[in-house]
C-alpha positions in Angstrom: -90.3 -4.5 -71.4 -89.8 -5.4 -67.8 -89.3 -9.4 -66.1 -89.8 -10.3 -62.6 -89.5 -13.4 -60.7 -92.8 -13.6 -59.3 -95.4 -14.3 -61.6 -98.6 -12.9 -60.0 -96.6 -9.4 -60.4 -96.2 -10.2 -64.0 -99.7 -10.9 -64.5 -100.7 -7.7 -62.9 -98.4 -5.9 -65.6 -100.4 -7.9 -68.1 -103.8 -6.8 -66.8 -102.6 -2.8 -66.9 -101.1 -3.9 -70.6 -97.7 -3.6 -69.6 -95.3 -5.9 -71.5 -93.3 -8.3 -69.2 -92.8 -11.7 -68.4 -91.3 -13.8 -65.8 -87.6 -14.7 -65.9 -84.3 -15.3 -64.0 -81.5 -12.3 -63.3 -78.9 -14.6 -63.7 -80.4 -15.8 -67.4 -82.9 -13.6 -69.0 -83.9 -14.6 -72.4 -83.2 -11.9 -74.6 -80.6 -11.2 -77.4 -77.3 -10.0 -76.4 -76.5 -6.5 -77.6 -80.5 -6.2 -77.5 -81.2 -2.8 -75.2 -80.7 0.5 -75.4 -80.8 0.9 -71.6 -81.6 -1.5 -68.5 -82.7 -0.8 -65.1 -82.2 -2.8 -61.6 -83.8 -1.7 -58.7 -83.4 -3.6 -55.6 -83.0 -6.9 -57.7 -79.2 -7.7 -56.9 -79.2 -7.6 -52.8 -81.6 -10.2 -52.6 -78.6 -13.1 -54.6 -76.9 -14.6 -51.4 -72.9 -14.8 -52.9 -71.0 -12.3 -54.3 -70.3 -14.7 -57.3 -74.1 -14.8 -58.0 -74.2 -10.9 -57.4 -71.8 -10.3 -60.5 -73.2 -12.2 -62.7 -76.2 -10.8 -62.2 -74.5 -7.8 -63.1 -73.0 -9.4 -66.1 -76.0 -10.5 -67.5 -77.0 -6.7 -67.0 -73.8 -5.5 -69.5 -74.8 -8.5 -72.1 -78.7 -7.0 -72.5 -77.3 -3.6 -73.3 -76.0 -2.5 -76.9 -72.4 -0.7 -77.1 -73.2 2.6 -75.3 -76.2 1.5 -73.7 -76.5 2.1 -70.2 -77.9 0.6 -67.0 -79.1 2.0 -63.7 -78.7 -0.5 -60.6 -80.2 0.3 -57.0 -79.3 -2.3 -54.0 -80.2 -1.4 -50.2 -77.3 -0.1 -48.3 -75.4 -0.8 -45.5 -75.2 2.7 -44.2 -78.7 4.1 -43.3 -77.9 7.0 -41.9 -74.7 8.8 -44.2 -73.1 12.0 -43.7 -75.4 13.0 -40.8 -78.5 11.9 -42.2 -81.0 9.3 -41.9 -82.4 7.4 -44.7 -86.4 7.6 -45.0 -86.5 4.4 -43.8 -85.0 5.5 -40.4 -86.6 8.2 -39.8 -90.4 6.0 -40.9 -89.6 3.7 -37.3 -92.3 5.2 -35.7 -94.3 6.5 -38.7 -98.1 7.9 -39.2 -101.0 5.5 -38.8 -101.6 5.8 -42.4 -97.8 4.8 -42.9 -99.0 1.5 -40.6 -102.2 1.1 -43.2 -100.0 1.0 -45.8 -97.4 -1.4 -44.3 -100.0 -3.9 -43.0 -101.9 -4.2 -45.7 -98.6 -4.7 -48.3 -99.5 -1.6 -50.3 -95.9 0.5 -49.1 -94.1 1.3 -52.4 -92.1 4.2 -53.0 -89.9 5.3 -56.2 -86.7 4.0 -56.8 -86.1 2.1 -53.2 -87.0 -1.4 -52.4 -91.0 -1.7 -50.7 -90.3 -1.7 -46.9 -91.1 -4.5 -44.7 -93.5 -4.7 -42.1 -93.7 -2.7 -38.4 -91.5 -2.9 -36.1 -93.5 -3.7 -33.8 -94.6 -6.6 -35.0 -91.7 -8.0 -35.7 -90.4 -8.4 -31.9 -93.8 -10.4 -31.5 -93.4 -12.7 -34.8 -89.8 -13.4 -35.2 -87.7 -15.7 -33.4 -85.1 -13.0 -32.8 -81.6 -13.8 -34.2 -79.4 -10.9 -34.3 -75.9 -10.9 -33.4 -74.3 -10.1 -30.1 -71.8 -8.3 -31.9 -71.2 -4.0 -31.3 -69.1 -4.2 -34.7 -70.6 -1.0 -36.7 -71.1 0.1 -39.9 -69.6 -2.0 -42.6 -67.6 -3.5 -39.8 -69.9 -5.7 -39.3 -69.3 -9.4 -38.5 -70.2 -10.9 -42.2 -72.4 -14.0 -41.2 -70.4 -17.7 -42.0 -72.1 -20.1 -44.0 -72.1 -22.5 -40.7 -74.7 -20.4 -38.8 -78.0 -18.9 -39.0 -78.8 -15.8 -40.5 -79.8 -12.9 -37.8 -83.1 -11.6 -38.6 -83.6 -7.7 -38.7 -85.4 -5.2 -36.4 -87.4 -3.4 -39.3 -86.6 0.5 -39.4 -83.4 0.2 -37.3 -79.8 0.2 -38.8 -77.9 -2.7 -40.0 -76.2 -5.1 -38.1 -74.9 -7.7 -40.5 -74.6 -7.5 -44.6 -76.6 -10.7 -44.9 -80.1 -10.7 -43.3 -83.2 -12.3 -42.6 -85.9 -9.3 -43.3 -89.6 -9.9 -42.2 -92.1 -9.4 -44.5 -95.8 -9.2 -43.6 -98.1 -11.2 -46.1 -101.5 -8.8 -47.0 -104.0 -10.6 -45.0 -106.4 -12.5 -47.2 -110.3 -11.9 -47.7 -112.1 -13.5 -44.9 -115.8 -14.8 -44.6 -118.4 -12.1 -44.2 -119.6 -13.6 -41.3 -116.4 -12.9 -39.5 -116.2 -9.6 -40.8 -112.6 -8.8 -39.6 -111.0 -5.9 -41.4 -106.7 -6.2 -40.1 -106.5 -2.7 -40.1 -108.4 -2.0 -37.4 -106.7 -5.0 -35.2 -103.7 -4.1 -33.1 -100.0 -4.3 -34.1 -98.3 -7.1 -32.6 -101.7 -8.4 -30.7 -102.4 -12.7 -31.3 -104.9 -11.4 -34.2 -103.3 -9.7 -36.0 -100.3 -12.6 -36.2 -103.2 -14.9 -37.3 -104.0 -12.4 -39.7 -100.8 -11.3 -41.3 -98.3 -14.4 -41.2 -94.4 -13.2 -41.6 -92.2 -14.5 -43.7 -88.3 -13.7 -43.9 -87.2 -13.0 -47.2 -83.3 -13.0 -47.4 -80.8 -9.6 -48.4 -77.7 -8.5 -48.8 -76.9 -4.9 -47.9 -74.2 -3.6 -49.7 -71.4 -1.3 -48.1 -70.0 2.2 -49.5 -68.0 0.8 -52.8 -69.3 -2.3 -52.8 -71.5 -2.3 -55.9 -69.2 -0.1 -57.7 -66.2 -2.4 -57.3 -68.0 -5.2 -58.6 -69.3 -3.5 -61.5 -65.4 -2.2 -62.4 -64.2 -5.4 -61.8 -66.1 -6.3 -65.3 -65.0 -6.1 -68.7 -66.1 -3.9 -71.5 -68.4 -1.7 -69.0 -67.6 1.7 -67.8 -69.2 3.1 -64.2 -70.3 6.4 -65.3 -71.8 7.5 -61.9 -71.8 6.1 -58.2 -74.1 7.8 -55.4 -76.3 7.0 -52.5 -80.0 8.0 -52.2 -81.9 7.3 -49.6 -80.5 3.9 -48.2 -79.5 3.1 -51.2 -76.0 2.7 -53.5 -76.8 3.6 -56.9 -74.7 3.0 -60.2 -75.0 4.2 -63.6 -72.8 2.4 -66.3 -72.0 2.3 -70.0 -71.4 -0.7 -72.3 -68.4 -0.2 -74.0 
């Protein structure tokens, strides 16, 4: 059985008679106790406190019967970790079928979150906020609840934990007499803006630890495995 927040993904589950239905992280409407096992993939990074990021987590354990487990995947803070770069690195200046995909909202890939739109196209559609700070790594100015969030530089490393991320909408179907096909307009060019408007969908990346420490910092759960994979901190744990 699998929930989302967004409805119109729901429905497509329904129409490839998958079983799911729309719902909250924080408050999912199911019996406690109720699941053998329950997954997380790049659900938690996008809850903007840490309180709200726990409980998340919480409501996780409460799903799961006594030695039931969960898997959780958030994006991490470290994109490039002992010596190599995460895919989404080394994509920055990826295949023109990469682009295809990207542009036209179609980029998924197993077990990390969809990636966001070209870079390019983000220099020409974002009013650019990010930091003046050289801080790296996890040592990262966190951003104060005063001031505006910086917006990320799609398919270069983190700057901040919390983030502004721009997402380009999948253009919609136009009239055949203007018989415009987005693919075929350039990155970055006035069309293709007018074509593919951005929108800035918040995240949190977590540092090395992070995720672990706030799922041992809960009662009656065990963390059975920690790891990183591929831009990502991953945890595995056990209801107890």
């Amino acid at each position: 059985v699998g929930c989302d927040r967004s409805k119109n993904l729901v429905d497509i589950c329904g129409e490839k008679h998958f079983q799911a239905f729309v719902c909250d992280a924080l408050s999912v409407p199911m019996r406690s106790g109720s699941c053998d096992a329950c997954i997380s993939i790049a659900v938690i990074h996008h809850f903007s406190t840490a309180e709200r990021r726990l409980a998340t987590i919480h409501e996780l354990a409460r799903l799961l019967r006594p030695g039931g487990t969960a898997l959780i995947y958030v994006w991490a803070m470290e994109q490039e970790y002992k010596n190599q770069k995460s895919k989404y690195l080394k994509e920055k200046n990826g295949s023109k079928a990469n682009e295809k995909e990207i542009n036209t909202g179609t980029a998924q890939r197993p077990l990390t979150d969809q990636e966001p739109g070209s870079s390019s196209q983000d220099s020409a559609c974002s009013d650019r906020l990010i930091n003046d700070s050289k801080d790296e790594g996890c040592g990262a100015r966190p951003v104060g609840a005063d001031s505006r969030l910086p917006v990320h530089t799609n398919r270069t490393s983190f700057q901040s934990q919390d983030l502004l991320v721009p997402w380009h909408l999948k253009a919609g179907k136009k009239k055949k007499e203007e018989n415009i096909d987005t693919e075929l307009v350039p990155a970055g060019s006035k069309e293709s803006q007018e074509l593919s408007p951005v929108f800035h969908r918040y995240y949190h990346v977590f540092c090395e630890g992070e995720l672990e420490a706030a799922c041992r910092s809960l009662d009656g759960v065990r963390v059975q495995k920690s790891y990183y994979d591929q831009g990502n901190w991953c945890v595995v744990l056990e209801k107890l």
